[in-house]
C-alpha positions in Angstrom: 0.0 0.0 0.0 1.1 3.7 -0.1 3.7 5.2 2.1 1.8 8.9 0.7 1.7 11.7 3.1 2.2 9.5 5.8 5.7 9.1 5.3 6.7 12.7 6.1 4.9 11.8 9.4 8.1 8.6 9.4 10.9 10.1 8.9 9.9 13.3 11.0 9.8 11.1 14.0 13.4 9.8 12.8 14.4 13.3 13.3 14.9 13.5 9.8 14.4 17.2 8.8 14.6 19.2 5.8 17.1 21.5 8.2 19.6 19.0 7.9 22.3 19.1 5.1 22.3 15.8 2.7 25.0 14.8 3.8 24.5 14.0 7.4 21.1 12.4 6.2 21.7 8.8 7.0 20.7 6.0 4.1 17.2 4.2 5.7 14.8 2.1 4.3 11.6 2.8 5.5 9.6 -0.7 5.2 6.8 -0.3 7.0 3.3 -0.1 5.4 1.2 2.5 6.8 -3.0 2.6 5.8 -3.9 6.3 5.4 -7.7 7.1 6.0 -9.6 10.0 5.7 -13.0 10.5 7.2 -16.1 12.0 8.5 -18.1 12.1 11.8 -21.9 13.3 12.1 -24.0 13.2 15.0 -27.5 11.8 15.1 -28.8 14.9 13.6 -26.4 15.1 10.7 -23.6 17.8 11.8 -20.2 17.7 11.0 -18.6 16.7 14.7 -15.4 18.3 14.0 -13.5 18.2 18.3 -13.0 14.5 18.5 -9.9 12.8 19.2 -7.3 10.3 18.6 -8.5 8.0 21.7 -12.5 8.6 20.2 -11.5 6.8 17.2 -11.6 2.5 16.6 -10.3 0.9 13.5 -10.2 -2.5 12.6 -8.9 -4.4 9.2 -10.7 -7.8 8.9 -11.8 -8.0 12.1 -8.6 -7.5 13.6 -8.2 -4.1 15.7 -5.3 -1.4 15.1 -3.4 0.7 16.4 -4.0 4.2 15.5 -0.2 6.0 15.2 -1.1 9.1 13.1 -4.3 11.4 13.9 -4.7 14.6 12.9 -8.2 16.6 12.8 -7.1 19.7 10.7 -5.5 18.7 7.6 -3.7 21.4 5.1 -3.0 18.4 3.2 -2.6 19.1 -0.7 -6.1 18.4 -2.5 -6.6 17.0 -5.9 -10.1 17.7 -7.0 -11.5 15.3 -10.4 -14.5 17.0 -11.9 -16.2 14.6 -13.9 -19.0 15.9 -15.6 -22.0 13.9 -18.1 -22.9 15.5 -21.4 -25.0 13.1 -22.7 -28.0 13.9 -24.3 -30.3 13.9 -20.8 -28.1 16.3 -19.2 -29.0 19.0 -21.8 -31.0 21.2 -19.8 -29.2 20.5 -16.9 -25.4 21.8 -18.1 -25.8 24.8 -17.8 -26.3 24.9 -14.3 -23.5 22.5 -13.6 -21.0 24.8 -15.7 -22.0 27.6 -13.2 -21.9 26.0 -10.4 -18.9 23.8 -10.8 -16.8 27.6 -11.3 -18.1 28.7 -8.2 -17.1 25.6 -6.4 -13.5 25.8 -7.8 -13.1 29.9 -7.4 -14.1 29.1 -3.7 -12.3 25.4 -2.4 -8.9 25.6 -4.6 -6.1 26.7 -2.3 -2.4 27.5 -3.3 -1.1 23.9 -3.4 -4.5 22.1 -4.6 -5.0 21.1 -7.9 -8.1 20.0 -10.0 -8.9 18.6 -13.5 -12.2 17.8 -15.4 -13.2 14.9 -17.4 -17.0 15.1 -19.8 -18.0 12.1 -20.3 -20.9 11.0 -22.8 -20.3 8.4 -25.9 -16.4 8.7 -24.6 -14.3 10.2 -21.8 -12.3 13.2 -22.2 -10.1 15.0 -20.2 -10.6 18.2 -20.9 -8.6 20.4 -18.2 -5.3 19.1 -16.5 -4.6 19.5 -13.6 -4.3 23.1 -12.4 -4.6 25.2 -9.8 -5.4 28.3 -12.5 -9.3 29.4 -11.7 -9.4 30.6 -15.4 -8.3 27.7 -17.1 -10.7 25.7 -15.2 -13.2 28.3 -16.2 -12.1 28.2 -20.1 -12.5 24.4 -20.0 -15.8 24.4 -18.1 -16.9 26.8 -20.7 -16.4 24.8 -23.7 -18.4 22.0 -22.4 -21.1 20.9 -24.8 -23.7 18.2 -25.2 -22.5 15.5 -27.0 -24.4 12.2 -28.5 -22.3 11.4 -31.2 -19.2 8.7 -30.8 -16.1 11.0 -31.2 -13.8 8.2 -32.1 -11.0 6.1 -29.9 -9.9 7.1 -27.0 -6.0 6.6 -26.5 -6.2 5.5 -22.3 -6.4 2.9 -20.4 -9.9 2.5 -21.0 -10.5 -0.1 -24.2 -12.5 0.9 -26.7 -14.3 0.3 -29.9 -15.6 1.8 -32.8 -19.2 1.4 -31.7 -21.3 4.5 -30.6 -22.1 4.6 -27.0 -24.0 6.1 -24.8 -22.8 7.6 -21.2 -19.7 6.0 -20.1 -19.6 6.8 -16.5 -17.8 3.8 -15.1 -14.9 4.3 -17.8 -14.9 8.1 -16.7 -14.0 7.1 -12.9 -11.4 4.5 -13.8 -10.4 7.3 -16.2 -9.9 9.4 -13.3 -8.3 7.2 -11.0 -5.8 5.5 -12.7 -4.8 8.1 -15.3 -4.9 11.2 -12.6 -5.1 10.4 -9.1 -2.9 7.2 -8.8 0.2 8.6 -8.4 -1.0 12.0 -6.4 -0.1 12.7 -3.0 -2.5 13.8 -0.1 -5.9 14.1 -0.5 -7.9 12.9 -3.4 -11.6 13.1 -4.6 -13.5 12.5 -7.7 -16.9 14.5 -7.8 -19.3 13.3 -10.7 -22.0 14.8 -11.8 -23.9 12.4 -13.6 -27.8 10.8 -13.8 -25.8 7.6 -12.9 -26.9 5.7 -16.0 -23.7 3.7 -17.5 -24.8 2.8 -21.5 -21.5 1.0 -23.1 -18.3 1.3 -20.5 -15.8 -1.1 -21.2 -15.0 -1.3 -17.9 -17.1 -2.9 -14.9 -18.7 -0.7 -12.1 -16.5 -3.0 -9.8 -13.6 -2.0 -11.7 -13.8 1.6 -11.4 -14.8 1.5 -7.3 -11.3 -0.5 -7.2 -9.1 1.9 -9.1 -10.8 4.5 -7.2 -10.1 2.3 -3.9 -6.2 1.8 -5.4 -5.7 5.4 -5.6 -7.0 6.3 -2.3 -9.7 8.5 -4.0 -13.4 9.6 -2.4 -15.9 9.8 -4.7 -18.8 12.2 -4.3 -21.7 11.6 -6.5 -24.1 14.2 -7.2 -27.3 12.3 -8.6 -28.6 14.9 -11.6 -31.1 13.9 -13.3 -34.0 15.9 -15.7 -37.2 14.0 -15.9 -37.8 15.7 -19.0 -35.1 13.8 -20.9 -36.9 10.4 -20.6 -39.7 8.6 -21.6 -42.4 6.9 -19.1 -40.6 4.9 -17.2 -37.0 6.6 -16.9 -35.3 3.5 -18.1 -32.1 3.0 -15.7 -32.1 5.7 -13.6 -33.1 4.1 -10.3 -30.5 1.5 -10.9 -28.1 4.4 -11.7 -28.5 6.0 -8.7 -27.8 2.6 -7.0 -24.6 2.6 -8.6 -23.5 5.5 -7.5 -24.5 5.8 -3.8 -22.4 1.8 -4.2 -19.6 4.1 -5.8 -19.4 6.5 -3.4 -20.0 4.6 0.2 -17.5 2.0 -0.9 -14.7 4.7 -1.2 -15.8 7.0 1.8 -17.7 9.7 0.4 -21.5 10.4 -0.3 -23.7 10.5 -2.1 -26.3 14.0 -3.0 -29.8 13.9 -4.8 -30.4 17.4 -6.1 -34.5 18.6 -5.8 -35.9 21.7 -5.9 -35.1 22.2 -2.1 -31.4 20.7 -2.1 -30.1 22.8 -4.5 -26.2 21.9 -6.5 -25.0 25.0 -5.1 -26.2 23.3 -1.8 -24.2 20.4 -2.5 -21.1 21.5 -3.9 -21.3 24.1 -0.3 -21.8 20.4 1.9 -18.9 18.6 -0.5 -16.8 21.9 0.5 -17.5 22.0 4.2 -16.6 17.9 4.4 -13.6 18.1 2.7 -12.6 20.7 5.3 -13.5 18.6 8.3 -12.2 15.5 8.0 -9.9 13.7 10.5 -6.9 11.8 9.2 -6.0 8.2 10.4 -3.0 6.6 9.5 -2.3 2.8 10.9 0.7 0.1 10.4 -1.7 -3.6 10.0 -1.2 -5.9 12.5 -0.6 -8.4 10.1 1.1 -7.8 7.4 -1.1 -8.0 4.2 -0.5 -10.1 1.0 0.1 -7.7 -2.1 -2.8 -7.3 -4.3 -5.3 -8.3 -2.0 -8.5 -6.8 -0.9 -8.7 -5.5 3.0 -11.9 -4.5 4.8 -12.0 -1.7 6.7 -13.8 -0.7 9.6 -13.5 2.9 11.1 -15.7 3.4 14.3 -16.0 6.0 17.1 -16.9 5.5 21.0 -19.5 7.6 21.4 -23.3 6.4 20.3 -25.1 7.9 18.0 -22.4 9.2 15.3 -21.8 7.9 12.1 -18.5 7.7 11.0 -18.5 8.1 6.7 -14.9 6.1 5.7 -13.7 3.7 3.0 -14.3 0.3 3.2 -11.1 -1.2 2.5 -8.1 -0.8 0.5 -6.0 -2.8 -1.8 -2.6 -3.8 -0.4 -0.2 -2.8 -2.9 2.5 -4.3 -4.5 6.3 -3.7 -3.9 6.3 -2.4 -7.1 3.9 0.1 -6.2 5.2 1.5 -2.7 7.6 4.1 -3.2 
């Protein structure tokens, strides 16, 4: 698994310092494997609980419970922000709003040392913004933005593809995502989609992209958008989207929003915001030491009754090849 941010937290405890001058750095090799977690706490009534400690918090991987080494409950952590935005053909009266929303998001969350990017997806994923920290760029691309219903051709990633049209590839958007741009990112990550959650023609499985997400230690926040305009009687797959992505989002440790005419996306994007600015972070060497490639379930708990925490479920060990 990934050493990440947590092994400043290492080799500060080594006395190990930036101060010091290379030379009297001493050659280590840091081999412990250390299980970063970010999370939430709300209280019965839904509030952000942002005063609890180290000693309130109970993890345990497969059962088994850990030792909690690193705990921090204001991160200035660097921030990676994926925007991945549908525009497909039932989006069409909804862009507009996203476009307008998603800048004001950006202008007000992006700090010096954050970065975001943004992905449309529709008959094909595209990235259409790097990363950046530049407001206006992000502006420029969320600009251009268009509906699109038309297969634009093959997309030279990670994701297969083929020459046949599709529809809304939102699975292939968050593998997209993960693999592509948050994989080898440091700090925090989170993918935000904006989407009515129905996946036509993804070459990838919905199981595949929660585990990329899982492998790049991303939290996804899905934004459930959907127009009842753009479908017939009954709106064929949209229930069953919106399964997929409250599955998509719980299994990675973020949420997932339903926007109505009372919970607004400016609402939304204000909640997403105010999360991402309360979260505690967790960091934990396993008890046992886990076998590369496999899956580990996660369980992230508090003391006190009546709180929920909102955490990933597990992780995927990495390879050596993979720890730095």
């Amino acid at each position: 698994m990934r050493l990440g941010w947590s092994a400043l937290w290492i080799l500060t405890a080594l006395g190990l310092t930036a101060a010091q001058p290379p030379e009297q750095l001493p050659t280590i090799r840091v081999d412990v494997q250390v299980v970063n977690i970010l999370c939430s706490v709300r209280d019965s009534k839904g509030r952000l609980v942002p005063d609890l400690t180290k000693e309130d918090f109970l993890v345990s991987e497969e059962g088994k419970p850990q030792e909690i080494r690193y705990f921090s409950r204001q991160t200035d952590l660097p921030l990676t922000i994926g925007l991945l935005i549908d525009v497909s053909g039932s989006q069409k009266n909804l862009l507009e709003t996203e476009k307008r929303t998603a800048d004001q998001f950006f202008t007000k969350v992006l700090q010096k040392k954050d970065l975001a990017f943004l992905i449309s997806f529709g008959p094909d994923a595209e990235l259409v913004q790097d990363s950046t920290n530049s407001i206006p760029l992000l502006r420029r691309a969320l600009d251009s933005l268009r509906i699109r219903q038309d297969f634009s051709g093959v997309y030279r990633g990670p994701v297969p593809t083929v020459t046949r049209p599709r529809g809304t590839v939102l699975f292939d958007a968050v593998y997209l995502a993960s693999v592509e741009k948050l994989r080898h990112e440091v700090g925090r990550k989170a993918i935000i989609v904006i989407t009515d959650g129905v996946d036509i023609g993804s070459r990838v499985k919905l199981s595949e992209a929660i585990a990329e997400a899982q492998k790049a230690d991303a939290i996804i926040y899905s934004i459930h958008y959907a127009d009842p305009r753009a479908y017939g009687f009954p709106a064929y797959g949209v229930a069953a989207g919106e399964s997929d992505l409250k599955r998509m989002s719980e299994e990675t440790g973020g949420r997932l929003f339903r926007v109505d005419r009372k919970y607004t996306l400016e609402r939304i994007f204000s909640e997403i915001e105010e999360e991402m600015r309360s979260q505690y972070s967790i960091g934990y060497v396993p008890v046992v030491a886990p076998t590369p490639g496999t899956y580990r379930r996660l369980e992230v708990r508090v003391r006190q009754k009546g709180m929920k925490v909102q955490a990933r479920k597990g992780y995927y060990a990495a390879s050596p090849a993979e720890t730095p």
